[in-house]
N, C-alpha and C positions, 0 to 999 in steps of 0.2 A: 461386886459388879455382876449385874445380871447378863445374861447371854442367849440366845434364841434363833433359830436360822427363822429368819424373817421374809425372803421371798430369793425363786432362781435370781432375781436381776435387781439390785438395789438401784437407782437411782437417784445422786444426791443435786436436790434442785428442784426447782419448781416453775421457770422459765417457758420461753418457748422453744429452748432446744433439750431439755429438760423432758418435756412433756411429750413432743418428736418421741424422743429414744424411749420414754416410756410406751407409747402405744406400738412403734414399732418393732418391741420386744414381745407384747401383746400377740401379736400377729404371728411370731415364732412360736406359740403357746406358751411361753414363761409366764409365772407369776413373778408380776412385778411390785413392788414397794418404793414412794417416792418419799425423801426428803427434804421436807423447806424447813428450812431455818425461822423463817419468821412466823409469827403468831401468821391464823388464815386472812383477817381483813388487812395485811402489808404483805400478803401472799404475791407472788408472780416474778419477783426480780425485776430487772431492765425491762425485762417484755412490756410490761405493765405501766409501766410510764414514755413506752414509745408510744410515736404517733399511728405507728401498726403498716407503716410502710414496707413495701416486699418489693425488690428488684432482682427481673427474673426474666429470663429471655424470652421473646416471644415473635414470632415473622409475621402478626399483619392482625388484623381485627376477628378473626379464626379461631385465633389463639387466648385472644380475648376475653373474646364470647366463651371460650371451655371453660374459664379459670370463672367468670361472671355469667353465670348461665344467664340469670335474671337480667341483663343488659338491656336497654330496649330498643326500640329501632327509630324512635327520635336519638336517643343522647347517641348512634351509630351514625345516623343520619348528620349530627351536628359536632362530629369530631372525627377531626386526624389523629388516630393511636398510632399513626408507623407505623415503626418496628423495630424494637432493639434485638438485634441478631448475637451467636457465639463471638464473632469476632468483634464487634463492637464493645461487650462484657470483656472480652480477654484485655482489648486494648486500655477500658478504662482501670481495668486492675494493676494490667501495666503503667500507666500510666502516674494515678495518684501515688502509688506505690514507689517510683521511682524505679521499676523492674525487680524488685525484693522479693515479693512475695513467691512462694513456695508455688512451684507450675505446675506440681502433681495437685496440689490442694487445689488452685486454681483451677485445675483442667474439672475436676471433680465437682467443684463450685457450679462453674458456669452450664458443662454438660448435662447436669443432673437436675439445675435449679426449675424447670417448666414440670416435669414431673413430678417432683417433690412436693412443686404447689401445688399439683392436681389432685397426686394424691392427703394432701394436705385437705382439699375439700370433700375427698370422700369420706372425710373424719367429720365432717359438721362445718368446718371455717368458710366462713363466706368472704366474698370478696367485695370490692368493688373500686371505679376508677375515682382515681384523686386530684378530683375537676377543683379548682382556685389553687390546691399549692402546685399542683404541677401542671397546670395548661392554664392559660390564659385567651381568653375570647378576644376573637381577632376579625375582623369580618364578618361576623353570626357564625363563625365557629372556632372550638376548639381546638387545639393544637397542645398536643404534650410533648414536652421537652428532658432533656437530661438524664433519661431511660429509668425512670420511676414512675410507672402508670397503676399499679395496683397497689391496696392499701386495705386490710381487716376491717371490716364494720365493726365500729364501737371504737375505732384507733388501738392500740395497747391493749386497757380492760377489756375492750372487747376478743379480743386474739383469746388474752388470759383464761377469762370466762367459755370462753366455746372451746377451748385445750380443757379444760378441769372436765367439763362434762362431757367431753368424748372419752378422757381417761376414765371416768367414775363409771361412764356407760361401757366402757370394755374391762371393765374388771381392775382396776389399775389402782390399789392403795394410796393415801396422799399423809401422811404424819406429818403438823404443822409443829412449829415451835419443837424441834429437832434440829438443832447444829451437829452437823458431822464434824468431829476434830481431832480423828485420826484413822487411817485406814489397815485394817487388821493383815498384816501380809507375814505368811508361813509357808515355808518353804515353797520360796522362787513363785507363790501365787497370792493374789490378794482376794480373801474370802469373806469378807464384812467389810464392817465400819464400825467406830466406836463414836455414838453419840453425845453431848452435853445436857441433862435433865439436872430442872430444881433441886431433885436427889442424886446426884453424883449423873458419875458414866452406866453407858449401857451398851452392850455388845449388840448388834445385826448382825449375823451371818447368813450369805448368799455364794452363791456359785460366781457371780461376774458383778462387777458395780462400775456404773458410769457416770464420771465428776462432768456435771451440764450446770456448775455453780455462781458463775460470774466470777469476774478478774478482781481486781483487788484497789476498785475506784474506790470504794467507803474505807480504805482502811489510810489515815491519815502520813503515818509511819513506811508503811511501801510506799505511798507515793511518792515522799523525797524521797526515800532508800532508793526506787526506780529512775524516777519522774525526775527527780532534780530538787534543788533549793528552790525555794516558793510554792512548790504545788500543795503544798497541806495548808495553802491559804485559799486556795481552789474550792468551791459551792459541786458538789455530789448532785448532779442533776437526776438521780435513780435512785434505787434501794439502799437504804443504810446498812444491809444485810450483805452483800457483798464485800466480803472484807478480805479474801483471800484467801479462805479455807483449802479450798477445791488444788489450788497450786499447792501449798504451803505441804499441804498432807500427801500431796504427789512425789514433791521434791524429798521430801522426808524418808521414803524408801527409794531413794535413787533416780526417780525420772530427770527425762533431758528436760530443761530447759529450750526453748526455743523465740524464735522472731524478736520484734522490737523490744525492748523492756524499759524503753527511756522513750518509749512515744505513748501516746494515747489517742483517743476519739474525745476532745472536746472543743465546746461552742460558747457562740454568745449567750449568755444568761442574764437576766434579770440582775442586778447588781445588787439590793437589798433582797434576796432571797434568802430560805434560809438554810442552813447548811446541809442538808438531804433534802432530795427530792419530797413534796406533797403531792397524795394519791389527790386532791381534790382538784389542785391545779393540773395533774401531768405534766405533761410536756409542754403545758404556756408559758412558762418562765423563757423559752426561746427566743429568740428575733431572729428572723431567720429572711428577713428583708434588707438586708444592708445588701444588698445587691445595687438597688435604687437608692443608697444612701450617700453622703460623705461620713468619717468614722473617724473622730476626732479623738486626742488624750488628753491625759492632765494639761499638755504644753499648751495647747489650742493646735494644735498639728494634726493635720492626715501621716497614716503610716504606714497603711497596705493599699493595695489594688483593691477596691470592691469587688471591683466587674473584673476581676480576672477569670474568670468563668463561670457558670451556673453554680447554684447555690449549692445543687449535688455534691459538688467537686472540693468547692474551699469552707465548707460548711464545719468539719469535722475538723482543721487545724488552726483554724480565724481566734478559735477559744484559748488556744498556746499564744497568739499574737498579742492578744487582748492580756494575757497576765503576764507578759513581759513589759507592759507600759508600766511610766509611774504611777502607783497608786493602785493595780493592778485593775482598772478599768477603763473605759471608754464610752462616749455619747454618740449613737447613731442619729445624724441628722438628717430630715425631710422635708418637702416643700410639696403644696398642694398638688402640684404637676404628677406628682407619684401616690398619692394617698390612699387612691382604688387599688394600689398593686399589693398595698400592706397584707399581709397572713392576719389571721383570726386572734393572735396570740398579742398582737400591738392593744387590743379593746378589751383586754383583762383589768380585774380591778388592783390586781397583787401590781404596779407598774411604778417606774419611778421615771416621771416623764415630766417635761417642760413645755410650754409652748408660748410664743408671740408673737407680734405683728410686726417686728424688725428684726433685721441680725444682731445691733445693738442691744436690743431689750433681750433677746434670746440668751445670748454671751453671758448678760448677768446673773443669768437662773441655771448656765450647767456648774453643778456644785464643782469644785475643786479644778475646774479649767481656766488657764489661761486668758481671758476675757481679752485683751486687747491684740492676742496674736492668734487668738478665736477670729475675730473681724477681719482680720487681715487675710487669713488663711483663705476664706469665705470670697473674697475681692478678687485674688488671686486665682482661685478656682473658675470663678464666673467668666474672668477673661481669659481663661483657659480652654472651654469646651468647645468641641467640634461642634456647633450646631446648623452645621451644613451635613449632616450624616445624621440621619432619620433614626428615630426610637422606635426601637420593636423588642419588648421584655420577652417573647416567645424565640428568640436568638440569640448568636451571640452578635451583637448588631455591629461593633466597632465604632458603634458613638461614644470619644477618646475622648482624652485632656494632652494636650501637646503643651512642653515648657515646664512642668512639674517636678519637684524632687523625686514625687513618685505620682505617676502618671493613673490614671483608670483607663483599662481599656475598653469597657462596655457599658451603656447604661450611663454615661454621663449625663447631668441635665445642670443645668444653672439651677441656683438657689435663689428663686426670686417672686416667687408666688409664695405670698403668706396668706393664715398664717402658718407660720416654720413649728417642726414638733422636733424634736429631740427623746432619745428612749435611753437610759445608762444601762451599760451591761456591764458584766465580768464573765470569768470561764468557769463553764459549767463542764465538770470532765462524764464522763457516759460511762465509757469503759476502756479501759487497759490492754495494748496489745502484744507485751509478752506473754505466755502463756510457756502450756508443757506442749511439746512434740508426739507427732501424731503419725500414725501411717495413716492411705486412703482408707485404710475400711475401721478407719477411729481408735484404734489401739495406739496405748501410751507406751513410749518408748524410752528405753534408758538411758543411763549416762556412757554405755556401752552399746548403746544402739541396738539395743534388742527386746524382744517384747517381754513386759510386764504382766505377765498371764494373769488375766479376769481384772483387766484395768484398759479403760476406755473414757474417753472424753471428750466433748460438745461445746461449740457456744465461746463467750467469749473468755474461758480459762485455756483456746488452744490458740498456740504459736504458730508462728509465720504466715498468718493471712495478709496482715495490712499492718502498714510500716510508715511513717511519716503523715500518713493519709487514708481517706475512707470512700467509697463510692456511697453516697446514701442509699440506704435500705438493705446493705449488704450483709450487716450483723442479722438480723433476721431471717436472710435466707439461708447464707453458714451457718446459723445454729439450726435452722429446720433442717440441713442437707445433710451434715456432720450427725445429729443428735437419733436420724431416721437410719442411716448407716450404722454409729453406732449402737442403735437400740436391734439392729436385724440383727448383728455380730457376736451382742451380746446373751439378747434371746435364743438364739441358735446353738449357743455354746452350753448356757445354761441350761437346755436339754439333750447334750449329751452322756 
């Protein structure tokens, strides 16, 4: 086995919290050394197949404008940005979370998050607002909802791509096709990593190394171990490269364990997709419009609220609902009345879609439904809707279903403008929210509760953020908050 001190700050990962901690070890003067696992062209992790959403607090169009210099004074002129404040962040944390999530990390999350992305731009990352998924034109103007207004140019790739070359332009080593799979710890401190190459293992040694790897969504085996029975029948909406390293080699000298470890973050998918994520498609295999849908299963039955709140909210646990049906799928149904509201990701050619000019004819084309308790459902539904209470997708409007086994509370509409479309989905999981335990300034902590000296960690391999549920765009700004923190902590140490 070879062996080498490779840089003060290893970094295993190549993400966007990954990439955080490496420049902001940079900044401490460390040399840093990054590790991705996969070859360079499936380079990036989760980041890379998100859609580059950032949700980050901000009080008014001021604030905006800092994070989007380039903004111009039409699209200011033709849009309400609000303003998503600390308390509105805290409460939706509390919120989707069910009150779980960890209030130091939380507090740290939310207070830090507008800075982070500032400094996030003085690296190269540009921004800009996410006019069609989150505001819809109402009046001749915009209006954004659900506190997700900024979004990476390029989505994902693009985040990825403008991280590599601020790293490359600050000095920052990147080694591709390097799996870390195990981490070197001698006496009471961990000083490397020991890599997997075509010819055996190789030693890294480093002064601090920070796991910024992703959780353990690609690894089939944890997820029922975790997750439960059925989830290894679950579609990997991200990296096949994430398989759990990052934990596995943490737990292995003693870290605590921490947060959910039987929850995740996943969504509607594309239902014949195929088992990992495709860098070609990204993030189209989504549907992320059943908001304006009804969402039928094998029975011909509805079986959650759509409209139970903005897409933000129930976007990240709908994916759990969806593979508890029989069959572990579901067909989202539409009617022309909503078809302007569809996301970009419904006009993909990868789709498994239906459409016609009755309910009857529709019934016969969702494969494996119900067909005649399909029509009924449908009948049922239409004499249900509030359509004395006005539709507005920019709210939560309270246009209900009254009389239902399970009612909608927003976004109702009658199914009766054809022709009707139909989209099959299954769950697509993202990422995993056990992880290992953290203190605020990123250091991994034992099973004795104490620190791990020259062990630190980012991104979604850390515990107790989010528990049952996700606020969209939040993994992105915890891994840049977490990965900027742990890259100061680590680069600072590794020059003492």
């Amino acid at each position: 086995m070879t062996s080498d001190v490779a840089a003060d700050v290893i970094v295993v990962g190549a993400g966007n919290a990954a990439f955080c901690a490496a420049l902001a070890a940079r900044e401490q003067g460390a040399s840093v050394l990054m590790l991705e696992a996969a070859p360079e062209d499936e380079s990036g992790g989760n980041s890379r197949f998100t859609a580059g959403s950032i949700r980050v607090v901000y009080n008014g169009v001021d604030d905006i404008k800092a994070l989007v210099p380039d903004l111009t004074e039409e699209e200011i002129a033709t849009t309400d940005f609000g303003a998503y404040t600390q308390d509105q962040f805290f409460d939706d944390m509390a919120r989707v979370t069910q009150d779980r999530a960890d209030p130091d990390l939380v507090e740290v999350l939310v207070t830090r998050s507008f800075d982070t992305l500032k400094w996030m731009t003085t690296k190269g990352i540009r921004l800009i607002p996410i006019y069609g998924r989150q505001a819809f034109k109402i009046d001749g103007k915009f209006k954004f909802w659900g506190g997700l207004t900024v979004e990476a140019v390029g989505g994902g790739p693009g985040l990825v791509k403008m991280l590599t070359d601020a790293a490359i332009k600050n000095g920052v080593k990147i080694r591709y096709d390097s799996r870390a799979v195990e981490l070197i710890y001698e006496h009471g401190r961990v000083n490397g990593v020991r890599i997997r190459k075509d010819d055996g293992l190789h030693e890294l040694r480093s002064r601090s190394v920070i796991l910024a790897c992703g959780g353990f969504e690609a690894n089939a085996e944890m997820r029922t171990r975790y997750l439960g029975a059925g989830w290894d029948l679950a579609k990997v909406r991200g990296s096949r490269w994430n398989a759990g390293d990052g934990i596995r080699m943490a737990l292995e000298i003693g870290a605590s364990p921490a947060g959910n470890w039987s929850g995740c973050h996943a969504v509607q998918w594309e239902r014949n997709a195929p088992e990992f994520g495709d860098l070609a498609v990204g993030d189209q295999f989504q549907k992320h419009s059943y908001p304006f849908s009804i969402m039928i299963n094998a029975n011909g039955r509805r079986f959650v609220d759509e409209g139970a709140d903005f897409r933000n909210y129930t976007y990240a646990k709908y994916g759990r609902v969806v593979l508890e049906q029989p069959g572990q799928f579901a067909w989202q149904v539409f009617d022309q009345k909503v078809k302007h509201l569809q996301r970009d990701e419904y006009r993909i050619k990868q789709i498994t879609k239906a459409t016609a000019n009755t309910i009857e004819e529709l019934a016969g084309k969702l494969d494996g439904v119900n067909a005649p308790e399909f029509v009924k459902t449908v009948a049922e539904w239409n004499q249900a809707v509030r359509t004395d209470i006005p539709f507005n997708p920019n709210i939560k409007d309270g246009r209900c279903t009254e009389g239902l086994a399970i009612n909608k509370s927003n976004w109702a509409n009658t199914l009766d403008a054809p022709p009707y479309e139909a989209y099959a989905v299954t769950c697509g999981v993202t990422f995993t929210f056990g992880g290992l335990r953290i203190t605020t300034d990123g250091e991994v902590l034992n099973t004795d509760y104490r620190l791990i000296r020259g062990l630190y960690a980012a991104g979604e391999l850390v515990g107790g953020l989010f528990y049952f549920n996700y606020p969209g765009g939040t993994g992105l700004m915890a891994g840049s908050v977490f990965g900027r923190i742990a890259g100061t902590r680590a680069g600072s140490a590794g020059r003492n």
